[in-house]
VOPAGU-2260 file (C-alpha; in pm, 1 decimal, decimal comma):
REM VOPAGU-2260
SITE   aa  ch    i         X         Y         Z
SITE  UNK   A    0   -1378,8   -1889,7     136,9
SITE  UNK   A    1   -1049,0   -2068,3      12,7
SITE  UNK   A    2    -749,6   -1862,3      58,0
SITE  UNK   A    3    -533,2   -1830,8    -273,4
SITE  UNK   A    4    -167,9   -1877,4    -159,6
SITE  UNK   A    5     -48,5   -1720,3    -510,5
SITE  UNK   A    6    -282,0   -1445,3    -528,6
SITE  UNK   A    7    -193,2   -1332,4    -153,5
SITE  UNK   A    8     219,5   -1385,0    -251,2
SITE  UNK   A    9     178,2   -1150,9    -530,7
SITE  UNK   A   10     -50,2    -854,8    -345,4
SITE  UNK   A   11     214,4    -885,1     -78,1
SITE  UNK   A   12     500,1    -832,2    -330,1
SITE  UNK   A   13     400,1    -603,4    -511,0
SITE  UNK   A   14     272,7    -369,9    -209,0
SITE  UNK   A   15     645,1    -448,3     -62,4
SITE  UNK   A   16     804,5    -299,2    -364,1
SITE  UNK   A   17     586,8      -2,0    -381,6
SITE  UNK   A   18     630,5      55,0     -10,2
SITE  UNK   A   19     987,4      86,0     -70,4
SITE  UNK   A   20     911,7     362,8    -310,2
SITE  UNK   A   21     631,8     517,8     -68,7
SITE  UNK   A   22     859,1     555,4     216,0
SITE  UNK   A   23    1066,6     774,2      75,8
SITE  UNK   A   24     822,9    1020,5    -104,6
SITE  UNK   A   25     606,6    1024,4     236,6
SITE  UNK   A   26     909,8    1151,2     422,2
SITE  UNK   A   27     928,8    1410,1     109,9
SITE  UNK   A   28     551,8    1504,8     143,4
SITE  UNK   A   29     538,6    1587,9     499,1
SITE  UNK   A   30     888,7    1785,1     465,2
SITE  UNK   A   31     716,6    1957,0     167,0
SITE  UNK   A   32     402,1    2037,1     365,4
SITE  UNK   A   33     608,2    2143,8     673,2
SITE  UNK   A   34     814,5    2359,9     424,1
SITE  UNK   A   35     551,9    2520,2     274,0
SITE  UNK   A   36     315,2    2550,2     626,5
SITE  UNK   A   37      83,1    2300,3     559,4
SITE  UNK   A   38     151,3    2139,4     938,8
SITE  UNK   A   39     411,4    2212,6    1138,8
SITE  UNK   A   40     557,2    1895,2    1257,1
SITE  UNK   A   41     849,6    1798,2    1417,9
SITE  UNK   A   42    1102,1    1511,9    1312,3
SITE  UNK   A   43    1006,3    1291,6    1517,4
SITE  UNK   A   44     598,5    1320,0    1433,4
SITE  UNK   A   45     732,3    1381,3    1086,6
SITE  UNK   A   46     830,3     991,2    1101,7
SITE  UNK   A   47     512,0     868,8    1295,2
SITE  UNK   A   48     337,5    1043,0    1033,5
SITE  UNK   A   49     489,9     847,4     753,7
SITE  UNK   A   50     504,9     487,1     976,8
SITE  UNK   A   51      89,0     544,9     974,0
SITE  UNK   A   52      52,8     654,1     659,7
SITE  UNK   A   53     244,5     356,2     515,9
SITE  UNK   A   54      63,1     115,6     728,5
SITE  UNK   A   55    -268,6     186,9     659,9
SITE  UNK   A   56    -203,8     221,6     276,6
SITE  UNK   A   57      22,3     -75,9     266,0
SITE  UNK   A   58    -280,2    -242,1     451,8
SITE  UNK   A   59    -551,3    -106,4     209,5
SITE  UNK   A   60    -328,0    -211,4     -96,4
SITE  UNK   A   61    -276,3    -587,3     -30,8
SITE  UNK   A   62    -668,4    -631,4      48,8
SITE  UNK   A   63    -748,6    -450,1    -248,8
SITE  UNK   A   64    -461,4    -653,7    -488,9
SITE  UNK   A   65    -593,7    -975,5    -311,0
SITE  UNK   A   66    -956,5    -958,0    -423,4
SITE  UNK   A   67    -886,4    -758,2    -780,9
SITE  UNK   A   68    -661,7   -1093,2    -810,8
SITE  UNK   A   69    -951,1   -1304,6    -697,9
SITE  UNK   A   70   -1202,9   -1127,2    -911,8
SITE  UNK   A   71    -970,6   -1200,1   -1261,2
SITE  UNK   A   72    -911,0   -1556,1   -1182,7
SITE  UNK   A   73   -1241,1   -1618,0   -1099,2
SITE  UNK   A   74   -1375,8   -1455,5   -1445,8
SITE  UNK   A   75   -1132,6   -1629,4   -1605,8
SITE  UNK   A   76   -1185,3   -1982,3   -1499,7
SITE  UNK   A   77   -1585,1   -1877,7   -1575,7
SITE  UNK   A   78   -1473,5   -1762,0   -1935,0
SITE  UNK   A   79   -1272,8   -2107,1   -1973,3
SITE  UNK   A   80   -1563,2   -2350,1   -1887,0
C-alpha cells in the first residue's frame, strides 16, 4: 500500500486543529468530574489524564481521517473511469 502524502497532510491538520480545541475542554471535563465527584484527582493526574486522553484520540482520529480519505478518493477515481 502507497502512502497518500495529501490525504495524511490533511488528517494531520485537521486532528491538530481539533486538538487545540480538545485540550482545553478535557482540562474542563476532568475539573467538572472532580467537581461534581466523579474521580477525585489531583492537578497533576488531572493533566496526565488529559495528555492520555488527547493522545490516544488524536491517534485514533488521524488513522480514522486517513483511510475515510482513502476510501472517497478511491470511490471516486472508480466512479470517474
Amino acid at each position: 500500500m502507497r502512502l497518500n502524502h495529501q490525504a495524511l497532510k490533511e488528517s494531520v491538520g485537521d486532528t491538530a486543529l481539533a486538538f487545540v480545541m480538545n485540550v482545553p475542554i478535557g482540562f474542563g471535563i476532568i475539573f467538572f468530574a472532580n467537581w461534581v465527584g466523579i474521580v477525585s484527582v489531583s492537578y497533576e493526574q488531572n493533566i496526565q489524564l488529559v495528555i492520555l486522553q488527547n493522545f490516544v484520540f488524536t491517534s485514533v482520529a488521524v488513522t480514522r481521517k486517513y483511510f475515510v480519505r482513502i476510501y472517497f478518493n478511491n470511490k471516486e477515481i472508480a466512479r470517474l473511469k
